[in-house]
Every structure is written in C-alpha cells, then in structure tokens.
matplotlib code that plots the C-alpha trace (Angstrom):
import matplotlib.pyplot as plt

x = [0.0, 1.5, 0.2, -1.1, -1.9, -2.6, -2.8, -2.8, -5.1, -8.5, -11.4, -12.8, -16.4, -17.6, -16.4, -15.0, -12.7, -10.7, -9.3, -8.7, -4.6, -4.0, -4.0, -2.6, 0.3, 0.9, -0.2, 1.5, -0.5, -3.6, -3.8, -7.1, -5.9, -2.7, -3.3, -1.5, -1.3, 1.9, -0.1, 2.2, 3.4, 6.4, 8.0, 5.3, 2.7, 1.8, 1.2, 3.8, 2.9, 6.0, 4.0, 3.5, 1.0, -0.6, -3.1, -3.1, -4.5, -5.7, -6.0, -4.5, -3.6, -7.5, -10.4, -10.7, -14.2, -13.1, -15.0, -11.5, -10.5, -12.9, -10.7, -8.3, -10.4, -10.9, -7.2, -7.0, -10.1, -7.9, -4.9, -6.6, -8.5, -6.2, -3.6, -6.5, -3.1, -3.6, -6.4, -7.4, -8.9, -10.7, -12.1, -14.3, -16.9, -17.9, -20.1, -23.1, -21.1, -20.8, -23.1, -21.5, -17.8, -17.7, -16.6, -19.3, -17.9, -18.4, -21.6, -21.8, -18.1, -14.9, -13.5, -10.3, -11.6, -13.2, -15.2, -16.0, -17.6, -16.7, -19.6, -18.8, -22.4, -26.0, -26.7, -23.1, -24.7, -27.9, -26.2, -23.8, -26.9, -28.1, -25.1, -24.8, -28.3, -27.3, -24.7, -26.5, -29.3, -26.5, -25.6, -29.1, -29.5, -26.1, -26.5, -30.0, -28.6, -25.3, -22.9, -19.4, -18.1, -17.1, -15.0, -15.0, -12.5, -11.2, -7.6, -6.6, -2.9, -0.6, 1.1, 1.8, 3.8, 0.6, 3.0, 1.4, -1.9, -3.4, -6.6, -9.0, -12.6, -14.3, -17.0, -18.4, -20.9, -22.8, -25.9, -26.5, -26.6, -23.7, -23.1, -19.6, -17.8, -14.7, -12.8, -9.3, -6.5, -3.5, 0.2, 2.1, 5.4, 6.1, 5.2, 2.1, 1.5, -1.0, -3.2, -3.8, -4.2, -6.7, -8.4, -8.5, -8.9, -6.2, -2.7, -0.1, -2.0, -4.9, -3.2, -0.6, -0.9, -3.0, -1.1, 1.7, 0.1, 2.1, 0.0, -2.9, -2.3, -2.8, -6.3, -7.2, -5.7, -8.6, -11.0, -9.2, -8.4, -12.3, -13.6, -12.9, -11.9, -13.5, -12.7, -14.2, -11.1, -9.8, -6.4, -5.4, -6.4, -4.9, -1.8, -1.2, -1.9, 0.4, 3.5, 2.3, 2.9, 6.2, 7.5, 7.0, 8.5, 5.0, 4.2, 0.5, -0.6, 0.5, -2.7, -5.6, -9.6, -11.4, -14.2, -13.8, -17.0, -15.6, -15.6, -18.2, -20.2, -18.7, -20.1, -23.6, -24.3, -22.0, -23.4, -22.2, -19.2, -17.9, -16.2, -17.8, -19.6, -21.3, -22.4, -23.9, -25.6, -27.3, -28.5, -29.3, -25.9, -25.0, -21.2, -18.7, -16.2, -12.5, -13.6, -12.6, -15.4, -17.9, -16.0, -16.2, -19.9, -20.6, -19.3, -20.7, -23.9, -23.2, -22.2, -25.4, -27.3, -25.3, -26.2, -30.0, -30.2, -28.8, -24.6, -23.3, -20.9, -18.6, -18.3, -16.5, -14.0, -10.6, -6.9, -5.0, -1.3, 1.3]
y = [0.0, 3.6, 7.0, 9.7, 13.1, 15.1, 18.5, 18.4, 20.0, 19.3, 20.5, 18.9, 17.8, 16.1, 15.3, 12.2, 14.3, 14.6, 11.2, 11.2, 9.7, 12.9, 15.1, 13.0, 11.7, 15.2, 18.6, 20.3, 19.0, 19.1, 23.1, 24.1, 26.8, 24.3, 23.2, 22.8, 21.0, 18.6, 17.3, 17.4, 15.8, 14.8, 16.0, 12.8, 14.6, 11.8, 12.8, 11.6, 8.8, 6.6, 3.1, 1.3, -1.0, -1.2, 0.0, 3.5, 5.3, 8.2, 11.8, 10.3, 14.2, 15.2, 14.5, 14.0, 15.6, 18.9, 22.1, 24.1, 21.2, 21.8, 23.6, 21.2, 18.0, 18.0, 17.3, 14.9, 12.9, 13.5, 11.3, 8.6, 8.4, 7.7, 5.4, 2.5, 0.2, 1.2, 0.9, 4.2, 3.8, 7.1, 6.9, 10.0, 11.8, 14.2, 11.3, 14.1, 15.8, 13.3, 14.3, 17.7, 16.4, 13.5, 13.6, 14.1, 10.3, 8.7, 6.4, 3.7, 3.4, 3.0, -0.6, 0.6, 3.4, 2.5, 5.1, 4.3, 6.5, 5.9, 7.1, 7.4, 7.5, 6.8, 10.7, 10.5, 7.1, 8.6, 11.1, 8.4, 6.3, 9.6, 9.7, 6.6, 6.5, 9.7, 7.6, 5.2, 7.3, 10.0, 6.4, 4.9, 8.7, 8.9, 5.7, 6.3, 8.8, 8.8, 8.4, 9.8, 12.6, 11.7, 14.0, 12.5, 14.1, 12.9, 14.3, 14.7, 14.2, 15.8, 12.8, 8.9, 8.8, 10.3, 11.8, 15.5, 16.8, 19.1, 19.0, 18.2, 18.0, 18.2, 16.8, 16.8, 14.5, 14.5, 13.3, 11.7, 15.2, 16.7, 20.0, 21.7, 21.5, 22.7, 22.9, 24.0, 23.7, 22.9, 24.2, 20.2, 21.8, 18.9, 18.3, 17.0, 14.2, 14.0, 11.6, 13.1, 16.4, 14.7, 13.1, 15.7, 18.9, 20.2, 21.9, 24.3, 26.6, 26.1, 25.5, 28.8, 31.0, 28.4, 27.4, 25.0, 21.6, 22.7, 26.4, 24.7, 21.8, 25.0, 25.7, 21.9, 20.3, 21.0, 19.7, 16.6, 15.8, 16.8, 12.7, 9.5, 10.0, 8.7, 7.9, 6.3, 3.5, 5.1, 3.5, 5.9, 9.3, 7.8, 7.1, 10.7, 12.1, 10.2, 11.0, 14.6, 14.8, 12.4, 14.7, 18.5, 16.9, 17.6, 15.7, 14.6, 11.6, 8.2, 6.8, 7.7, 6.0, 5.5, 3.9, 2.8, 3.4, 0.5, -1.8, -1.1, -1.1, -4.7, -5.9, -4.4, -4.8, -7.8, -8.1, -5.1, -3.3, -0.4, 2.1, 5.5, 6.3, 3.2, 4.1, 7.3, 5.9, 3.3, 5.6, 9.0, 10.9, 14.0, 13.4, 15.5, 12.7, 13.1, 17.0, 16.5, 18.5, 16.7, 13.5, 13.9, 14.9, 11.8, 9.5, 11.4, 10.8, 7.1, 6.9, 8.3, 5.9, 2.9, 4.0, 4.7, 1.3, -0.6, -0.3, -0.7, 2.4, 0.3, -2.9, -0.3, 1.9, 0.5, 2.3, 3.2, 4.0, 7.0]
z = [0.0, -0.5, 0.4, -1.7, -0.2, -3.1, -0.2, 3.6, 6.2, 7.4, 9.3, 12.1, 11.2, 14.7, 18.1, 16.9, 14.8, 18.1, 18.2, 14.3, 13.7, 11.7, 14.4, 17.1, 14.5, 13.1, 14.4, 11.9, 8.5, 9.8, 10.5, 9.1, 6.4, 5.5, 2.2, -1.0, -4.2, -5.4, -8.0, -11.0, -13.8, -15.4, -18.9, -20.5, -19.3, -16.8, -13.3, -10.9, -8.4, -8.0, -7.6, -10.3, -9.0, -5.8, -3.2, -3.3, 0.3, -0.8, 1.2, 4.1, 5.8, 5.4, 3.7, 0.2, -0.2, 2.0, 1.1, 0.8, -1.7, -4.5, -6.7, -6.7, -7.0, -10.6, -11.5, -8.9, -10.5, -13.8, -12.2, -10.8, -14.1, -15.9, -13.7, -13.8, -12.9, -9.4, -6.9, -4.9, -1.7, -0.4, 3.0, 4.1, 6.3, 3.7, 2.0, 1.5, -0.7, -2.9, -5.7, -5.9, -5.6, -8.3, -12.2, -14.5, -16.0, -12.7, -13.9, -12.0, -10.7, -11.5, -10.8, -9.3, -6.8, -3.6, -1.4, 2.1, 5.2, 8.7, 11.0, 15.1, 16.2, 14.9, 13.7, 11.7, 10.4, 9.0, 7.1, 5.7, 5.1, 3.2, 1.2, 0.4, -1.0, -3.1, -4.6, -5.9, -7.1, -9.2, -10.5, -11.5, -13.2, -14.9, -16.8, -18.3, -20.2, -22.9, -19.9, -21.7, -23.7, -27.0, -29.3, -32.9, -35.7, -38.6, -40.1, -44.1, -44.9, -47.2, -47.9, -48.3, -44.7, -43.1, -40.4, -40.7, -40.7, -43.2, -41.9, -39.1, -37.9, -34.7, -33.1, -29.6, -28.3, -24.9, -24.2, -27.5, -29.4, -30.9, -29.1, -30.6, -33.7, -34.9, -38.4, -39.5, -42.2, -40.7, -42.2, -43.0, -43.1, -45.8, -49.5, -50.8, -53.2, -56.3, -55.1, -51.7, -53.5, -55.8, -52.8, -50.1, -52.2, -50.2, -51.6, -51.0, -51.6, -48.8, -46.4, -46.7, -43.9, -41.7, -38.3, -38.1, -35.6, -33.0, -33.4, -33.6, -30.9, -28.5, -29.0, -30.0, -27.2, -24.3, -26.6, -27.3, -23.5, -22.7, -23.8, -25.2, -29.0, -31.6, -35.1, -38.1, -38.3, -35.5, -35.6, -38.8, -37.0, -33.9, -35.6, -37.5, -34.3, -32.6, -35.2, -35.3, -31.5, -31.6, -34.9, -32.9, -29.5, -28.2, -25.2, -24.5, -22.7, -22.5, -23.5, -24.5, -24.1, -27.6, -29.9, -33.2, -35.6, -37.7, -35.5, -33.5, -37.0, -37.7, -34.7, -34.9, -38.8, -39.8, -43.2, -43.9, -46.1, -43.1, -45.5, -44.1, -47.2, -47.2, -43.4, -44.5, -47.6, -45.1, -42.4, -45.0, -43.3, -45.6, -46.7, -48.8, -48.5, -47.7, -45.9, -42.5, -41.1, -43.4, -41.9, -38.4, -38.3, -40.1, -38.6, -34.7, -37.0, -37.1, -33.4, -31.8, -34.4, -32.7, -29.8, -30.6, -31.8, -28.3, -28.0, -24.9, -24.2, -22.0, -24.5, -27.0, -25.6, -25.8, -24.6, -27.6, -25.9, -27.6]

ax = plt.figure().add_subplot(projection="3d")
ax.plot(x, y, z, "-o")
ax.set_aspect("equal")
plt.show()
C-alpha cells in the first residue's frame, strides 16, 4: 500500500474528529488553512505517483471531499482516471457531498476506486446512510442517459507517410446530441502528393498562412483531453496524431480512451461493407467525402445511431497508448 496526499489540512467535522490519527500523528499538517497541491506531472505529461501497481491510500492528511479542496479535485479525479493500474482507496466523512464532488464520468463506478464513510455514532450514520443512498441514485440517473463525452474528428494528410496533418474535424458529443464543432487547415510543413491532393482537395495553396500543428495543438488540445476520442477507423487518426505529437516533440498523454466506428459497426451490422460512405448511404448521413469537417460529423452521426439502436458504451471503448 502507499500513500497519496494530493494536499494536507482538514477541518474537524464532529467530536470524533478529536481522536482522528491525523491530528494526534501530526499537528503540523492538519492546521485548518494548510493546504496545498503537489499534483504534478512529469516532462510525458503523466502525473507523478512513484507506484506502479498497488493500493493506493488516498487523502491520508485530510479529507478528500473537504470544502477548501474543491478547486483542486478535478485534476486529482484526472490522475486517478487515468492510472487505472492502481487501486485508490478514499475513505471519508464528507459522504453528502458526494453528488456535488464526483466527475461528470463517474456512472456507476470506476473498478479501481473504492469510497468508504466511517460514522462514530447513529446521527453520523444517518447522514452516511443519506449519502450513500445519493450515490447510488446519481448512479441509476447517470446511466439512463449517454454516460461519456465523445470528441470525434477525422484528419486529411498531405502525404503517403501520413505523419502531418493538413486537416482536421471536430465533433463533440454529450448526451446523445452533438453540441460543438470545430474545423481547420492545418500548415504540413512537408510536401504534398498527387493523389492526396486529388483526394482531399487540399494543396499548398490552402493550407498557406493556416497554423503549423504545433500552433494549432494549443487551442485543439482542451478539446481533445475533454472525452474519449472517436474515429471512423480510428487506428489511422490515432496514428497521424500520434507522429504529429512524436514529430514536434509535443508531449501529451501516454494513452488515451477510444471507440472505433468501424468496428463497432462490424459488430452491430456484420453483413455489412464499413467504409464511411457506405455508413452514411445506409442511415441517409450527408457526406462531402475526404472533408474533415464533413468527416467527423458523419461519422458522430453514425455513433449516436449505434447508440440509438442498443450499443453498450462500455463494451466499445478501448486504450490506444502514444
């Protein structure tokens, strides 16, 4: 087991607080008003936790639903989201805070995080009762509705290698609607071929003046980070992004959740070619093939229509590592 305290300091929330280890083990980090933040992360853009596997006791100098804490929570929730290797134990009072305090991607758990409330007396026990049951009702409500945030794009290349971008098309989904959308050229930096020019539309030309990837990774990169990507043959866009970031020395993260509209197509309609004009021919989509923004709202198109007609989120989201 190893300790995490991702800040120290707590406030005491009942009489019982009195005999709590933290204060009689350490005066000096449990000062109401002491708190601070060493979450950080390395030059990979990982967050730094030296186990590799293990337990994981998490907030051990306070209490990891604390009211001063709120600003910091959500990048906490960001670490132990994405270092499923390890299981975080989070013990707390605070269990009425719950519904305010979780990630909007909480569902109905995550298999390595565990969340228990101590309770010194039968008042403290009805209000752990209480929060309990507001747990498993945020649960029941999360999962009747699209339960992730999906951000589908689609990139054009300039070339065979299909190491730069020239291209690339946005699209957010949340609750089974798509709700932002985003387009640009983007500057190669290399030469183009003939047949991607033929195929894409896109030359020297276009794409003069637009920003460089490293330019446009700036403003694209919150958006990316904000769900589980998505991709129609997801392996390709996964891959130019991937040698785009490896190419410019950018560091992102070290993996990455996704869903494939391929194969999540194979699955559902097996008698079925999978190419994505095909897709949109079947289910009336729009397309102006080989446009990236045309491209990316199709295939979000054919996502929500999987998902209309029964897919299971969880069965299709697979870890695609950079």
């Amino acid at each position: 087991m190893s300790i995490w305290n991702p800040w120290h300091g707590c406030k005491k929330l009942s009489p019982g607080c009195a005999n709590c280890y933290v204060y009689r083990r350490d005066e000096s980090v449990s000062k109401t008003g002491d708190y601070d933040l060493p979450l950080k992360r390395n030059r990979k853009k990982e967050y730094k936790l030296s186990l590799e596997d293990g337990i994981v006791y998490t907030c051990m100098t306070s209490d990891f639903f604390l009211e001063e804490a709120d600003e910091w929570r959500t990048g906490c929730w960001d670490m132990i989201r994405e270092r499923r290797d390890l299981s975080f134990f989070i013990i707390t009072k605070r269990i009425d805070r719950f519904e305010k305090c979780m990630p909007p991607d909480w569902g109905d758990g995550w298999d390595h995080v565990t969340i228990c409330s101590t309770c010194e007396n039968q008042d403290r026990k009805y209000i752990a009762e209480k929060g309990l049951d507001t747990i498993q009702k945020h649960a029941e409500d999360f999962v009747e509705k699209t339960s992730y945030r999906y951000v589908v794009y689609d990139v054009e290349t300039p070339n065979a290698l299909n190491d730069r971008m020239s291209a690339i098309g946005i699209s957010v989904i949340e609750d089974g609607k798509i709700v932002k959308e985003f387009f640009s050229y983007v500057d190669p930096e290399t030469h183009f071929d003939p047949f991607n020019v033929e195929l894409t539309g896109i030359d020297e030309d276009v794409v003069r003046g637009k920003p460089t990837f490293p330019e446009l990774w700036k403003e694209i990169e919150p958006i990316m980070s904000s769900g589980i990507l998505v991709a129609h043959n997801a392996v390709f866009d996964l891959g130019v992004l991937k040698r785009c970031l490896e190419d410019y020395g950018i560091t992102w993260k070290p993996s990455v959740k996704y869903a494939c509209t391929v194969q999540i197509g194979r699955k559902l309609l097996p008698d079925m070619k999978h190419n994505l004009k095909v897709m949109c021919e079947y289910y009336g989509i729009p397309l102006d093939h080989h446009k990236a923004d045309s491209d990316s709202h199709a295939c979000a198109e054919i996502l929500i229509k999987y998902f209309e007609e029964g897919v299971d989120e969880k069965s299709i989201i697979r870890t695609y590592r950079f």
